[in-house]
C-alpha positions in Angstrom: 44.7 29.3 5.2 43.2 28.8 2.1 39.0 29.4 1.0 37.1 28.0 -1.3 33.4 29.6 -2.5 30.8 26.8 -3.3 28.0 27.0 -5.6 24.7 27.4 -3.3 23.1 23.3 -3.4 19.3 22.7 -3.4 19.1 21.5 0.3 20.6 20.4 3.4 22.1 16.7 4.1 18.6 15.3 5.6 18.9 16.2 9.7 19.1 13.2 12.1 18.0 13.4 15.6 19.9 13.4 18.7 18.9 9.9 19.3 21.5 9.1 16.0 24.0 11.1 17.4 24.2 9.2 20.7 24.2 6.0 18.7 27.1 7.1 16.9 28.8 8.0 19.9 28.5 5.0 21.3 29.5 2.8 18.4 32.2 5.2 17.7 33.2 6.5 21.3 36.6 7.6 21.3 36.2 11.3 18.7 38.0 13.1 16.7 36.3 16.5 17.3 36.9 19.8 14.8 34.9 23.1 15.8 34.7 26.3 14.1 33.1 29.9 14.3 29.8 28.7 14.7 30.2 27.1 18.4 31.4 30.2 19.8 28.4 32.5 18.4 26.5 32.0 21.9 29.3 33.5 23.6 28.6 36.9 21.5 31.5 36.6 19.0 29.9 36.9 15.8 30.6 33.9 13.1 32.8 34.5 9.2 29.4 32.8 7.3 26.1 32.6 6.6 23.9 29.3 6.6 24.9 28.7 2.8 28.4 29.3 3.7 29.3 32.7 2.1 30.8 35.9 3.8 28.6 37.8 6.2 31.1 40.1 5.5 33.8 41.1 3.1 37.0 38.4 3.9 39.3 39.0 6.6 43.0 40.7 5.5 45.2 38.6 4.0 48.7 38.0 5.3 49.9 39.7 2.1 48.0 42.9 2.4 49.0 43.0 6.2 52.6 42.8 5.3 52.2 44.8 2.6 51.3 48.4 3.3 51.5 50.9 6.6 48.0 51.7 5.5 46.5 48.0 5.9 48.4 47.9 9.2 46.4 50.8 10.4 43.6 49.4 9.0 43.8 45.9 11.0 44.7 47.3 13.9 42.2 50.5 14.1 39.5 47.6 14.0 41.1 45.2 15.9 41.3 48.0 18.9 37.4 48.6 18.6 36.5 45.0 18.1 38.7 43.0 20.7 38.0 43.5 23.9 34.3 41.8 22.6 36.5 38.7 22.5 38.6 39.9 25.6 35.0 39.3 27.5 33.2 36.3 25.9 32.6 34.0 28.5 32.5 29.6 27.3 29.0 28.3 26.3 27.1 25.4 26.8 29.0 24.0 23.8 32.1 24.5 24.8 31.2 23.6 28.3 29.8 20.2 27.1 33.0 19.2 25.3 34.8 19.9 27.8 32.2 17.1 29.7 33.1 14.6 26.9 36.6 15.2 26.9 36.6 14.4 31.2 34.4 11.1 30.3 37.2 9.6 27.4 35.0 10.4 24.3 37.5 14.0 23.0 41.2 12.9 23.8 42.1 15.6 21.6 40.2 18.5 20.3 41.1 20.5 17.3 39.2 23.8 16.7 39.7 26.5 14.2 38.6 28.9 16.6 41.3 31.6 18.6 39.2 33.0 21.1 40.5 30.4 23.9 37.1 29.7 24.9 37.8 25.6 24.9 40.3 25.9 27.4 38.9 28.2 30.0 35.9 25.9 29.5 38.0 22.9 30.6 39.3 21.2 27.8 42.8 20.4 28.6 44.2 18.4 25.1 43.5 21.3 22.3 45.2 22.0 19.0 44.4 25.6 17.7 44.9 24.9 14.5 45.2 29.2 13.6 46.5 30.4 17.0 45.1 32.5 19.7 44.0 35.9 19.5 45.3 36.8 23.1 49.1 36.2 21.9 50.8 39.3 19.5 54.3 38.3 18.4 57.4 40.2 16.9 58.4 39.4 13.4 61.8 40.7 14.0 63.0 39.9 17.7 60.4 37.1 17.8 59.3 38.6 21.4 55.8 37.3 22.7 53.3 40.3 24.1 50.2 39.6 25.5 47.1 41.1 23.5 45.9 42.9 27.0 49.3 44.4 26.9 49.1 45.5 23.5 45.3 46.9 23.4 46.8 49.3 26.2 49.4 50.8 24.5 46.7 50.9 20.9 44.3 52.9 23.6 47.0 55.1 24.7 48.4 56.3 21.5 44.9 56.6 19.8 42.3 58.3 21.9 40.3 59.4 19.3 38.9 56.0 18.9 38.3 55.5 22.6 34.7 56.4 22.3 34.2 55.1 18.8 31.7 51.7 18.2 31.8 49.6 15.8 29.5 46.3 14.8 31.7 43.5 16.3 32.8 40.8 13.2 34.6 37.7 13.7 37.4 37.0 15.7 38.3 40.3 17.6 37.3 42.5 13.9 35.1 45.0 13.9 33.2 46.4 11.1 35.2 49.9 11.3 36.3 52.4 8.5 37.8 55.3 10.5 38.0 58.4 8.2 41.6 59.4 9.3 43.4 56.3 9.7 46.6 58.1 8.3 47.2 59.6 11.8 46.3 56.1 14.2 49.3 54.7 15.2 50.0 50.7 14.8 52.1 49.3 18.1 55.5 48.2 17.8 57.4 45.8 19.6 58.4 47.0 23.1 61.9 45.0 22.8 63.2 46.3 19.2 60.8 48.5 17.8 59.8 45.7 15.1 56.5 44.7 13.6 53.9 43.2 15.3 51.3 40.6 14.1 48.7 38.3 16.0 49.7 35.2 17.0 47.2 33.5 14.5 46.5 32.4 11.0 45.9 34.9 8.7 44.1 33.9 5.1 47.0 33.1 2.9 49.5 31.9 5.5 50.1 28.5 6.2 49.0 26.2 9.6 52.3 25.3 10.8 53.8 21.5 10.3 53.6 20.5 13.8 50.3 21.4 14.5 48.8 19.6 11.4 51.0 16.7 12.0 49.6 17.1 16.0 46.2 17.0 14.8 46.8 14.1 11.9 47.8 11.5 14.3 44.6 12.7 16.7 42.9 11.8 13.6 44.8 8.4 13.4 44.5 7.0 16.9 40.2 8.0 16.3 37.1 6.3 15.6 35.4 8.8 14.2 35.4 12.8 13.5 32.5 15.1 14.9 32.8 18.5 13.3 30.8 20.9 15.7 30.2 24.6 14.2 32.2 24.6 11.3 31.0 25.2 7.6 34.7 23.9 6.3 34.7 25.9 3.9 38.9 26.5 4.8 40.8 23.7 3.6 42.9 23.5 6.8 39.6 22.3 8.7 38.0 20.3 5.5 40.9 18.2 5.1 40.4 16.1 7.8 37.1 15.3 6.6 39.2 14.4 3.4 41.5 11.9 5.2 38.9 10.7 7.8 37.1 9.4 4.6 40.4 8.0 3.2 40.8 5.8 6.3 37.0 4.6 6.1 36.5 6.8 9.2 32.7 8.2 9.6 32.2 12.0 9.9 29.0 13.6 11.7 28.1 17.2 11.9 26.6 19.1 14.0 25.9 23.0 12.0 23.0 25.1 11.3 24.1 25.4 7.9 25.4 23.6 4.8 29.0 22.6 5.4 31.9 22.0 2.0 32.0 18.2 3.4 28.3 17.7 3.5 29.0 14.8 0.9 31.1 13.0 3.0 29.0 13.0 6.2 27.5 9.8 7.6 25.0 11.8 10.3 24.6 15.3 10.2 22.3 17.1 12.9 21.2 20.5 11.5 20.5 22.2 15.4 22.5 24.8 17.1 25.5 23.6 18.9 25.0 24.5 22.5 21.9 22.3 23.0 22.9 19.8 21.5 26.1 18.9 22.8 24.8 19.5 26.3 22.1 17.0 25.4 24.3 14.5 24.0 27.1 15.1 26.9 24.0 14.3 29.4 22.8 11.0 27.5 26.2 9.8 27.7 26.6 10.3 31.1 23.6 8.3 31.0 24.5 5.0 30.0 
């Protein structure tokens, strides 16, 4: 997973109404749809970016650093104790609940989303490529054993009680903005099977999506009429380029974001609203005709 930091523009793509999103719909019915961050912030899990597209924070941990050093281990997991079960609890929104809608009436055969909170399943979408993982899955680097995050954020509870009572502001993704002064004694979980390392089951910044799911989510792209990007600045290439090659096959691109996205340029509509309302309004006009 790879970022790039834009230079702040001027203004927003000019806004279009609902009323151009359900024409584009309709001429274009069968979507290619890409979420990010931003579509999950109405279940309480905070989003990576502002409205221009920068950090609301400091980035997440690389895969390097994670793999690095005991101490960055501590680190991640320290905040990933305090800050998951936030995720653990978020319930779908009316976004996810409306794409779900879409997906039932032929308009999503497939939907791809950067997200790893597993919000567009439980919502009802049944065909989704998670690009970065899910947060709910911890693997073993060494055995290759599966845990289950539930699992795992018993045994972190158990073996660190001190940070039982401890609260943090909840960041992206299960994070949590968390610097514990005596991280040298919290004790990262090891693999139940061998004793090995354990990591998420998701993307980290620096490590690549794997093949299959790009190449999964490439020929959604192919058998498309157009992409809807829905809550996603793209600034992360493994999300933009789809915009890149829906452009290359004359494909149009609308967004839906409350912010600037890195493929405003490329957009034919873009809708500058929040994501829940909208998609609910556009699920019910479609049900409509």
């Amino acid at each position: 997973m790879t970022d790039l930091q834009l230079t702040p523009t001027e203004s927003l793509t000019d806004p279009h109404t609902l009323d151009d999103l359900h024409r584009f719909v309709q001429r274009h019915p069968r979507l290619f749809v890409l979420t990010g961050a931003g579509i999950s912030t109405d279940s309480g899990i905070p989003g990576y970016r502002d409205d221009n597209g920068a950090w609301n924070r400091s980035p997440p941990i690389t895969l390097q650093e994670f793999l690095g050093t005991p101490a960055m281990r501590q680190r991640y997991w320290a905040r990933s104790m305090v800050g998951w079960p936030l995720v653990a609890r978020a319930q779908p929104n009316a976004a996810h609940v409306a794409l779900a809608r879409l997906e039932a009436a032929g308009h999503v055969p497939t939907l791809v989303t950067q997200n790893v909170d597993g919000l567009h399943q439980r919502a009802g979408s049944r065909d989704v490529i998670e690009l970065h993982g899910g947060i709910d899955g911890v693997s073993c680097l060494d055995c290759g054993m599966q845990h289950s995050r539930a699992a795992i954020q018993q045994t972190l509870e158990a073996d660190n009680p001190a940070l039982l009572d401890v609260t943090a502001e909840a960041a992206a993704d299960g994070d949590a903005h968390l610097e514990w002064h005596d991280l040298g004694g919290f004790r990262v979980p090891a693999c139940a099977n061998c004793g090995g390392l354990l990591k998420p089951s998701v993307v980290f910044f620096g490590e690549n999506v794997p093949k299959a799911r790009v190449e999964a989510a490439s020929h959604a792209l192919d058998a498309a009429d157009a992409v809807l990007v829905a809550g996603s600045s793209l600034m992360v290439y493994s999300g933009y380029r789809f915009c890149v090659w829906a452009q290359r096959q004359g494909k149009p691109i609308a967004a839906i974001n409350l912010g600037r996205t890195r493929a405003d340029p490329l957009l034919s509509l873009k809708v500058v609203a929040p994501c829940g309302d909208t998609l609910s309004t556009l699920a019910g006009l479609l049900a409509g005709d």
